[in-house]
Backbone bond lengths (Angstrom), bond angles and torsions (degrees), N, CA, C in turn:
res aa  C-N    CA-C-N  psi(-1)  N-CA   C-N-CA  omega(-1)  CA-C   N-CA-C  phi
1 X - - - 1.437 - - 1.537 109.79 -
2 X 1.245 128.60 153.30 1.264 124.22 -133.87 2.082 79.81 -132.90
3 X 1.293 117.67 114.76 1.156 106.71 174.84 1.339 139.99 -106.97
4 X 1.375 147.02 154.88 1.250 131.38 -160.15 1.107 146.65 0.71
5 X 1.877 97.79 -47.30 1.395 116.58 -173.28 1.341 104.61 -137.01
6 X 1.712 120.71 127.30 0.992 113.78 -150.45 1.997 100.46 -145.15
7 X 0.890 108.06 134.87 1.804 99.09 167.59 1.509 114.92 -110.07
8 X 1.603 107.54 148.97 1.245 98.80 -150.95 1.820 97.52 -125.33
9 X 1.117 156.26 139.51 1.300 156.33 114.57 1.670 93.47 20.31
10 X 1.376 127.07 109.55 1.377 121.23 155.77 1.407 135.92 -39.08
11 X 1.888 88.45 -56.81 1.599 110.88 164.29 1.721 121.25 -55.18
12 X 1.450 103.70 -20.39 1.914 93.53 -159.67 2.230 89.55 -79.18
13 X 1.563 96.25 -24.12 1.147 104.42 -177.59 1.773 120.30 -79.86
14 X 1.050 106.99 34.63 1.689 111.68 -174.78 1.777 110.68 82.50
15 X 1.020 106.91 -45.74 1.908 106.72 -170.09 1.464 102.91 -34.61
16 X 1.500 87.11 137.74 2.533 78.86 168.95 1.423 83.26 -112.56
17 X 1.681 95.02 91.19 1.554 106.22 142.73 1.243 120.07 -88.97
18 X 1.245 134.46 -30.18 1.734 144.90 175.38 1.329 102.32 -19.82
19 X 1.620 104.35 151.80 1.283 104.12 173.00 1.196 132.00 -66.05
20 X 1.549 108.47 -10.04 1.426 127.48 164.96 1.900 120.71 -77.91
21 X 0.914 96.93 -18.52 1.742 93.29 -179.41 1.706 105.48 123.79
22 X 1.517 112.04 -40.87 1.674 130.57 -173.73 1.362 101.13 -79.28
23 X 1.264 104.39 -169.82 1.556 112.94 -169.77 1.610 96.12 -155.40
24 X 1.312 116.96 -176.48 1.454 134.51 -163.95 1.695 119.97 -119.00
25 X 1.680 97.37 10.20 1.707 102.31 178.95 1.134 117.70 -24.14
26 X 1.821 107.45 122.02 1.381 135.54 176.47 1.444 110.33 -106.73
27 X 1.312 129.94 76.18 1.543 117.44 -163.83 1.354 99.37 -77.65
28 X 1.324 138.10 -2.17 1.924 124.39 176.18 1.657 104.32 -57.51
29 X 1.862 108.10 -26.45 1.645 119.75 -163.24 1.323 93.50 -59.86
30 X 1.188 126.63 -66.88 1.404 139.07 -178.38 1.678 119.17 -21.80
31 X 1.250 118.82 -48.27 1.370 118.67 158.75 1.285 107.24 -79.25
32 X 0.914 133.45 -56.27 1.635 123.94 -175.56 1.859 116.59 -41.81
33 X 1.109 97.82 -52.06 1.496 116.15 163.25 1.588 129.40 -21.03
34 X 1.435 96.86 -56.77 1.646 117.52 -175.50 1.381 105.46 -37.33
35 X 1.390 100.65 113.54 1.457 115.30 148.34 1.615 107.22 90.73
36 X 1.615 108.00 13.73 1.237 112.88 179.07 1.768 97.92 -109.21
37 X 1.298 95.49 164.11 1.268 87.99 179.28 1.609 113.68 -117.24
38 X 1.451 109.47 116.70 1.732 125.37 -162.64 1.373 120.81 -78.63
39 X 1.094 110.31 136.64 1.990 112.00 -176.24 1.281 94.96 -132.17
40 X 1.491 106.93 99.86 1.368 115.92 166.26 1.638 127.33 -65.47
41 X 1.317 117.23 127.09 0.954 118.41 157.19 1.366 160.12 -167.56
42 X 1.027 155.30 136.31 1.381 156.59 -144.20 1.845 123.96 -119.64
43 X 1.411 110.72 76.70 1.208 113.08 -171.64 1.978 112.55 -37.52
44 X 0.995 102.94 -54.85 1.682 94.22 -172.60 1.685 104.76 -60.50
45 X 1.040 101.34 -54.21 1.725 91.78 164.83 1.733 119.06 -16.28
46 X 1.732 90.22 -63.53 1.927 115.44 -154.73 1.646 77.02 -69.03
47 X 1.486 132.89 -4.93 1.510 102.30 -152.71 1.983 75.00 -110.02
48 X 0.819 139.83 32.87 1.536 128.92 -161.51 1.475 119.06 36.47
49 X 0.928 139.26 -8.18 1.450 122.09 147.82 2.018 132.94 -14.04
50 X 1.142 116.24 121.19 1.451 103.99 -166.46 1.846 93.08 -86.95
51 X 1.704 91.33 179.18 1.445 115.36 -177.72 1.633 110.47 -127.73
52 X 1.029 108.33 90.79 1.647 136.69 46.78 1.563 107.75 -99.47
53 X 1.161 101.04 -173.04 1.952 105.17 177.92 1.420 85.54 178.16
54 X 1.591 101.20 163.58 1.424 109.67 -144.98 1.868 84.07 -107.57
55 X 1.314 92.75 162.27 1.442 107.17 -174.00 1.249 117.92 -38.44
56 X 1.273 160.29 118.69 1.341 145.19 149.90 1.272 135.35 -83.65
57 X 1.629 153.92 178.73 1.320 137.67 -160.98 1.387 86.82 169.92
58 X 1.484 98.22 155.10 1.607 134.10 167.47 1.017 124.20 114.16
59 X 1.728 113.39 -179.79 1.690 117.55 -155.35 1.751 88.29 -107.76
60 X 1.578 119.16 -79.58 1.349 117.18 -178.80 1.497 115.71 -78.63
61 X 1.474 108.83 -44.32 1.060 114.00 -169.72 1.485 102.29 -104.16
62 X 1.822 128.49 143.83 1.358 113.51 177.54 1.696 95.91 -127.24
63 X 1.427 104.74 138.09 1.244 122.53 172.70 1.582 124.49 -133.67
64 X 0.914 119.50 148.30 1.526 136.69 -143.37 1.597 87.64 -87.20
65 X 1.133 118.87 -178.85 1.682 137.10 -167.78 1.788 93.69 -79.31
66 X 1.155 111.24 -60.95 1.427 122.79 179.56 1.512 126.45 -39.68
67 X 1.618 91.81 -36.03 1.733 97.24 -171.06 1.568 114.01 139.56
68 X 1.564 102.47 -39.21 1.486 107.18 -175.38 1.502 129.92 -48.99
69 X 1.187 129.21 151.69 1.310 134.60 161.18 1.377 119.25 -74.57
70 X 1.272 118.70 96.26 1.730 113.82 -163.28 1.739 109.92 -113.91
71 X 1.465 104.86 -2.59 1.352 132.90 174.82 2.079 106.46 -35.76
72 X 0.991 120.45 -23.97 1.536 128.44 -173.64 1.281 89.87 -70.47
73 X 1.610 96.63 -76.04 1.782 101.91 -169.40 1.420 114.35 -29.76
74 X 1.562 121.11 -66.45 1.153 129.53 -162.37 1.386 113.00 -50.67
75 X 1.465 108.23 -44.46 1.594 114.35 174.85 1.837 105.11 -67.61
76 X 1.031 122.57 -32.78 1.551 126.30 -177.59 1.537 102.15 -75.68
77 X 1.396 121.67 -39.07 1.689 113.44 164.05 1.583 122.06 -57.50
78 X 1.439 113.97 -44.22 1.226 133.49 -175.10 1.984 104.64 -62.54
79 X 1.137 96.85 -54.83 1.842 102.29 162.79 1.372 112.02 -31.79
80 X 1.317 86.16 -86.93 1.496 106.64 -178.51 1.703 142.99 -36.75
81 X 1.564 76.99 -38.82 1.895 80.48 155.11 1.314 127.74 -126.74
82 X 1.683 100.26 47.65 1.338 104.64 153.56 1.269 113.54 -111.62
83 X 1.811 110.95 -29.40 1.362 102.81 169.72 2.028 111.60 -74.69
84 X 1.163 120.19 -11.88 1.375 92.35 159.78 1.503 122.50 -71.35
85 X 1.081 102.31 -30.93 1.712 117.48 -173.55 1.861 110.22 -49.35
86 X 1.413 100.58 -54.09 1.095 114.27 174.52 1.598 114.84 -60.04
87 X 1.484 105.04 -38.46 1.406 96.66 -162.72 1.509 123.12 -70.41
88 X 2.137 94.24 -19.51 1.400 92.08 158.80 1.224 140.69 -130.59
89 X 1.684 88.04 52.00 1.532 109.71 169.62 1.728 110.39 69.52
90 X 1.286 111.23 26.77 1.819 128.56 176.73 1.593 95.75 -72.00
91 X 1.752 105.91 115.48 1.654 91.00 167.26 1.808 105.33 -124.43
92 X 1.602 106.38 28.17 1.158 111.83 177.43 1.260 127.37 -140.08
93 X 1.518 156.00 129.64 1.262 147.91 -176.34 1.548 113.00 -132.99
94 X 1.416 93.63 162.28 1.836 83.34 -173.55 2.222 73.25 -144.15
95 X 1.103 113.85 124.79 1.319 140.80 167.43 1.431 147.96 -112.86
96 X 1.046 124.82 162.66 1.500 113.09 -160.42 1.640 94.22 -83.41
97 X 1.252 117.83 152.46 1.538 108.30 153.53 1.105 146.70 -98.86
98 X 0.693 150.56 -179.55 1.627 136.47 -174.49 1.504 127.55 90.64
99 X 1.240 91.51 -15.12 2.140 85.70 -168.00 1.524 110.20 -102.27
100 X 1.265 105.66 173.39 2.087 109.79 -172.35 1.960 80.22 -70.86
101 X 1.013 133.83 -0.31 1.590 119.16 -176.28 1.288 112.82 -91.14
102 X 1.374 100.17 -77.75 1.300 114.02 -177.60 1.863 119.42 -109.62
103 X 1.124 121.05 41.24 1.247 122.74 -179.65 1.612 106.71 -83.07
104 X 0.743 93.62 136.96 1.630 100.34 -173.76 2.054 122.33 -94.91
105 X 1.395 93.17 -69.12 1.452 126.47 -179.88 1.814 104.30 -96.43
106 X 1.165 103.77 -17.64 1.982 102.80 -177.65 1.812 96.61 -167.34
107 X 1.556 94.40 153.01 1.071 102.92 161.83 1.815 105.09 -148.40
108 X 0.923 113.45 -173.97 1.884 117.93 173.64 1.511 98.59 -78.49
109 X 1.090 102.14 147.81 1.562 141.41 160.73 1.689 110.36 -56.77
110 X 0.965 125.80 -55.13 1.651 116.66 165.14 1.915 82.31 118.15
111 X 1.172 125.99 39.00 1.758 107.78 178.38 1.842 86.14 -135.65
112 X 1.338 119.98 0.95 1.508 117.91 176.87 1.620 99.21 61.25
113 X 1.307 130.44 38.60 1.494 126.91 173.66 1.220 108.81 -96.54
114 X 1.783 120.99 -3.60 1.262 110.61 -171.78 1.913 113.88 80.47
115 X 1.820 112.61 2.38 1.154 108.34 158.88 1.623 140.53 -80.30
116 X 1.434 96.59 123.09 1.698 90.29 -170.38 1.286 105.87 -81.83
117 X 1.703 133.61 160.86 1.573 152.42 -176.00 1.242 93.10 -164.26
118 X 1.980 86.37 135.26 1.653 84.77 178.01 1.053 114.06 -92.43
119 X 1.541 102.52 167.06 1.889 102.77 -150.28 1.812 92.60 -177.72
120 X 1.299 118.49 176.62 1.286 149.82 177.34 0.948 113.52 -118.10
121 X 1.371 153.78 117.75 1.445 154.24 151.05 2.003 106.81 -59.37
122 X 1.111 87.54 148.12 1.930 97.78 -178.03 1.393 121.27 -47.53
123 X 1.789 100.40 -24.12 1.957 102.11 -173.20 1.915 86.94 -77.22
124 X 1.216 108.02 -59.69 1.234 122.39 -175.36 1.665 120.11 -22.42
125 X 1.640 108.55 -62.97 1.021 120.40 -164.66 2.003 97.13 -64.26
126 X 1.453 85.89 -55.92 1.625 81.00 -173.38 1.319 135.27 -31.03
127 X 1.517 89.72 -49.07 1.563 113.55 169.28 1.242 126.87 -19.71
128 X 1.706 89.87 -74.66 1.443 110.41 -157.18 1.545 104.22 -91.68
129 X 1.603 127.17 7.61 1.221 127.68 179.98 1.400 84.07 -118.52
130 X 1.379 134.32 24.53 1.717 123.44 163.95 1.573 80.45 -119.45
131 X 1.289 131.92 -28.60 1.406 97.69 169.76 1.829 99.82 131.89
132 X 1.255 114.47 -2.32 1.255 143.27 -166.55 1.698 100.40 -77.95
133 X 1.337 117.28 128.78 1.467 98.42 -171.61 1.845 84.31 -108.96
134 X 1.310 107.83 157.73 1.787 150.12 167.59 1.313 109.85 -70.56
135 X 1.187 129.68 132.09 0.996 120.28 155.12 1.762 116.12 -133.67
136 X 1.179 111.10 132.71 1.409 126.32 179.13 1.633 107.65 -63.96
137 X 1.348 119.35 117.41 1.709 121.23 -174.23 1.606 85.88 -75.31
138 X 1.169 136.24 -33.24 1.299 126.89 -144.19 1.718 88.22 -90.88
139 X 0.952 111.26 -37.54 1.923 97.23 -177.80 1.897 119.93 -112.52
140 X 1.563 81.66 50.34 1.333 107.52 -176.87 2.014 102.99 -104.31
């Protein structure tokens, strides 16, 4: 059950935050939504990362398509929107899955093959080890 106050995946909400420029619009959210009050948000965003940004991947360590070590950011997104989370008293999120951010149930493998392993992304973990509950859009 989805309660009052809720934070939402930027992307599931139309924004092209993706590392591609697009986003992941979920319009079922939109009714579900009603009358709650929404805190958008997008950890790689919160982490300054631009849009577009190049692919990223991994389990401990996350590195970009190129090679880079981009592992800071992710942990600096993951910060970052927990202290907003907190600041306004958010004890619920519903997120995209799949990414080194917010993957919940899977994230990539770190070889860019498009292999999923299940895993936690860094916004994720934080979250839910600050106490923040997940919520699955799909068994909503």
């Amino acid at each position: 059950m989805i309660k009052d106050k809720v934070a939402v995946s930027a992307c599931l909400l139309g924004v092209n935050c993706k590392y591609d420029g697009t986003n992941n619009l979920n319009e079922k959210l939109y009714e579900l939504l009603k009358n709650k009050r929404v805190y958008v948000i997008c950890p790689e965003v919160f982490s300054g990362m631009s849009i577009p940004r190049f692919p990223s991947e991994g389990v401990n360590k996350i590195l970009s398509e190129q090679g880079s070590d981009v592992t800071y950011l992710f942990d600096k997104g993951a910060e970052s929107t927990l202290k907003f989370l907190k600041e306004y008293g958010v004890t619920q999120v519903i997120l995209k899955d799949g990414s080194p951010s917010c993957g919940f149930t899977y994230i990539y493998d770190g070889s860019f093959t498009h292999k999923r392993i299940s895993g936690m992304g860094k916004t994720t973990k934080a979250l839910t080890d600050a106490g923040i509950e997940v919520l699955n859009i799909d068994e909503l």
